[in-house]
N, C-alpha and C positions, 0 to 999 in steps of 0.2 A: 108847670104841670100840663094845662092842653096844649101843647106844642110837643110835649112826648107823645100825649095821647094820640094826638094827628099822626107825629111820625111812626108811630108803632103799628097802624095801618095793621095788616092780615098777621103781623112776626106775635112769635110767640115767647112768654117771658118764665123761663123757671128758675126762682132763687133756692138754691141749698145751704142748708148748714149744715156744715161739718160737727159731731157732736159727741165728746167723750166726758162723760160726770159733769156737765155745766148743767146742774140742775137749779142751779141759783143765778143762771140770767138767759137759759132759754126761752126760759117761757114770753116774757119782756120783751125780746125780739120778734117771737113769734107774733106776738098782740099787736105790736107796734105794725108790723106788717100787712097781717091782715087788715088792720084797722084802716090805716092810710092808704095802703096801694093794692085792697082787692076790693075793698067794702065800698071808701067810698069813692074810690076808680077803679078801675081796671084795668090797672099797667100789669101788676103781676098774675098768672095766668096759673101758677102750680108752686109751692110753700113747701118743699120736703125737707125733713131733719134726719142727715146720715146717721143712726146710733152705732155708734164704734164700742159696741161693748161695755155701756157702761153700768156701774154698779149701781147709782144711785139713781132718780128719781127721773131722769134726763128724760126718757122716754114719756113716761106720763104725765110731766106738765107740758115738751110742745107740743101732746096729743092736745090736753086738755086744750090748749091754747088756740090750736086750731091748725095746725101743721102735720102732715100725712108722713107719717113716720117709718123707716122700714132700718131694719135691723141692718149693719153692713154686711154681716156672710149670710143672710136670705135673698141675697144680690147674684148671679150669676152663678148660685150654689153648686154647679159641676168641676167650678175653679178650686184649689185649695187656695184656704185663705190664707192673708197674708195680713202682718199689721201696719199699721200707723196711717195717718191724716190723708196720705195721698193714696193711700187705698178707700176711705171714703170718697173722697173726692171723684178716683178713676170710676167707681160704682154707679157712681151719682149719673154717669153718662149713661148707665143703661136704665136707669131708672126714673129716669124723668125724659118729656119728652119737649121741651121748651129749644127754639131756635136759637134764642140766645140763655146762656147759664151766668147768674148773677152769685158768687160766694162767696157767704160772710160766717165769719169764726162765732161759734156761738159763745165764746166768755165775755164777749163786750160789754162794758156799764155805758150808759148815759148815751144807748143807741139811738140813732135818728134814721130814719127812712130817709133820708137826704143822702147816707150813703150809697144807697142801692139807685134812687134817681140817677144820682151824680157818676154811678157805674155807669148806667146807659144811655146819658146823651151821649156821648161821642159816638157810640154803636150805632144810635139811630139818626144820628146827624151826619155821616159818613162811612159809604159802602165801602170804602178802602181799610175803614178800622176794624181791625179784627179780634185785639183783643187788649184793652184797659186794666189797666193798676190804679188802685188808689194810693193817695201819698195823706199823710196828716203830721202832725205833733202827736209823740208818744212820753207824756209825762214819766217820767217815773220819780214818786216820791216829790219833792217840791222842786225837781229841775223838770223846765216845761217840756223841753228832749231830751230826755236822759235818757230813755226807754231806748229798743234796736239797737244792742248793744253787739250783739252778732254779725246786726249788718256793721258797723261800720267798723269792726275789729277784723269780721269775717269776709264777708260779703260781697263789702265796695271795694273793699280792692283787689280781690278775686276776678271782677266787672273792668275792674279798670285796666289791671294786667291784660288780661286776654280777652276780652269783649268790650273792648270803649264804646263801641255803641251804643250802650245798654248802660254807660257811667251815668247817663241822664235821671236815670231812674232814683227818685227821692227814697223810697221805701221798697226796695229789690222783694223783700220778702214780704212783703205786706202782706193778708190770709184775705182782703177783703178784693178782688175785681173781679173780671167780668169776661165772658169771648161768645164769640159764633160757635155753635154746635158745631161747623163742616169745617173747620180748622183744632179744634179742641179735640175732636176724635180722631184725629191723625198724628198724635204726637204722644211720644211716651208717657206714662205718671211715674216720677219716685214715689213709693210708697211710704216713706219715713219723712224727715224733717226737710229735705233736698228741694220737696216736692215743686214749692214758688223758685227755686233757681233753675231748675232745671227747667219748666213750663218758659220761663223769661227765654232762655237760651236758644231750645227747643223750637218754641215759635219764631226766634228771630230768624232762626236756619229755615223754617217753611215758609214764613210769609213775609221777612222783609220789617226794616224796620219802620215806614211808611204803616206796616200795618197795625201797630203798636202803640197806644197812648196812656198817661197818666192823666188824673183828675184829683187836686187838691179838695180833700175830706175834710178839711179842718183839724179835728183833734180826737184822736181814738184813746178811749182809757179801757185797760186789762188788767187784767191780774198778771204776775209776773213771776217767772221761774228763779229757781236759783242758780248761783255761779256755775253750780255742779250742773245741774242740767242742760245749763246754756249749751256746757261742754260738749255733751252727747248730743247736741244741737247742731254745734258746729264740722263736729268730726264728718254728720251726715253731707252736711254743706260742701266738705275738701272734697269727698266723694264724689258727691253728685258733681264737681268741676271736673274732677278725674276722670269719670268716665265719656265726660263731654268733649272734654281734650282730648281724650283719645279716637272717639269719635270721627271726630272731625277733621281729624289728621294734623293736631297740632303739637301736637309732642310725642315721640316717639319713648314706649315706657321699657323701661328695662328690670321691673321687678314688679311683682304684687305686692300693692298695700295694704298694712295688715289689715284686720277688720276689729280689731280691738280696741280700747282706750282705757288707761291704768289713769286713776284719779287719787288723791290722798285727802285720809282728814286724821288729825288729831289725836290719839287716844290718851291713855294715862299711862301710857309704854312710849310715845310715840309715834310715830304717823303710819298708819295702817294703812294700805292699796285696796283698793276695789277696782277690779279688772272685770268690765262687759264690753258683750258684740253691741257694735255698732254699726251694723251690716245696712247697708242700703240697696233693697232688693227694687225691682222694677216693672210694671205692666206695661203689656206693647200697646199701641195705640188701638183704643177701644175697635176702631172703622175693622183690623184684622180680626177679631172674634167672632166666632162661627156662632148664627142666628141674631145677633147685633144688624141690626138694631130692633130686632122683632125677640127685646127681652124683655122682663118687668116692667111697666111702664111704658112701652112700646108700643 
């Protein structure tokens, strides 16, 4: 810890959560926080909790907690809003004003401030690193990596085919790392589930993979969705590749892909369809929004 303290010199530290109904482990992370790295140091400099609409109590215990709260659409409110995690996320750049952004999912049990340390040595250990992934063990149930099941059905080989660079990465989608303000607001957000693949991708194309590190976290435990959702998980993930390859100029498309995804379950007739968008919409890099960065929190 003073060896950050030293390196952290004049830089400024803002950790956000991302935060929709985790009313039963925000608060936990928030104490934890404050407690260790503003109370009784001073690495972290600004504690904001995104509330992504949520219904239950989320908001008022990381007030109570001690975390300066702002709703996501009182965020650049001239915008129409948009949903999902990487619309938090995009917001959070105008809303905070910390050099480096440190982001941690707020479902986590059994958080330790060692993640967020463990986000910013390499940031402050070297000016070339621009922006940090954590990697951990993700139990699920009594396999001790069972968990990332998207990444490595979806993910890593999404990585592998067309971005071997980036095959390095233990945990591609991980919700927990870390970057510079002056590289983080110059690259798109997916607003939906895409959002860590494309940020990975994104930055390799701006800053090189030199500029890029992981940092083994040990062992993250969450709550865990189900198959079905995984699904609408993943679809966003194809996407977000999709529009990167095309980007990029790696493959030339010759049709739109739908935006839909048909799933089945069960009935007492037979297996019934459930048909929803899966649309993965997208914000341009914060740096082009007019009054940015003299917004919220500015």
């Amino acid at each position: 810890m003073p060896w950050l303290l030293e390196a952290k010199g004049d830089t400024t530290v803002s950790v956000v959560l991302p935060a929709r109904d985790e009313a039963e482990t925000v608060g936990e992370i928030v104490t934890a926080i404050r407690r260790d790295l503003m109370e009784a140091v001073p690495l972290v400099d600004e504690l904001v909790v995104i509330d992504s609409r949520s219904v239950d109590d989320t908001a008022v215990r990381a007030a109570r907690a001690g975390a300066r709260v702002i709703a996501q659409d009182d965020i650049l409110p001239d915008l129409k809003p948009m949903d999902g995690k990487g619309e938090a996320l995009w917001k959070s750049l105008a809303a905070t004003s910390g050099d480096l952004l440190v982001f941690i999912d707020a479902d986590l049990r059994e958080f330790r401030t060692s993640f967020v340390t463990g986000l910013l040595g390499p940031l402050f250990a070297d000016p070339v690193v621009a922006y940090v992934k954590g990697c951990y063990d993700r139990p699920l149930q009594n396999v001790q990596s069972g968990g990332g099941r998207v990444t490595e059905l979806v993910a890593r080989p999404l990585l592998n085919l067309h971005w071997p660079l980036l095959a390095g990465f233990v945990q591609p989608l991980a919700g927990e790392y870390a970057g510079r303000r002056s590289v983080l607001e110059r690259v798109p957000f997916v607003t939906g589930y895409g959002v860590e693949l494309g940020l990975l991708i994104d930055l390799l194309d701006l800053a090189g993979l030199d500029a890029l590190a992981q940092v083994d976290l040990g062992r993250r435990v969450h709550s865990h969705q189900s198959t079905e959702a995984l699904g609408g998980m993943a679809s966003q993930i194809l996407q977000t590749s999709w529009s990167r390859l095309e980007r990029q100029n790696m493959m030339v498309s010759l049709h739109t892909p739908s935006l839909r995804l048909a799933q089945f379950r069960r009935g007492a007739t037979g297996h019934h369809a459930t048909v929803r968008d899966v649309a993965v919409a997208e914000r341009p890099p914060m740096i082009t929004i007019p009054g940015y960065p003299a917004a919220l929190g500015r």
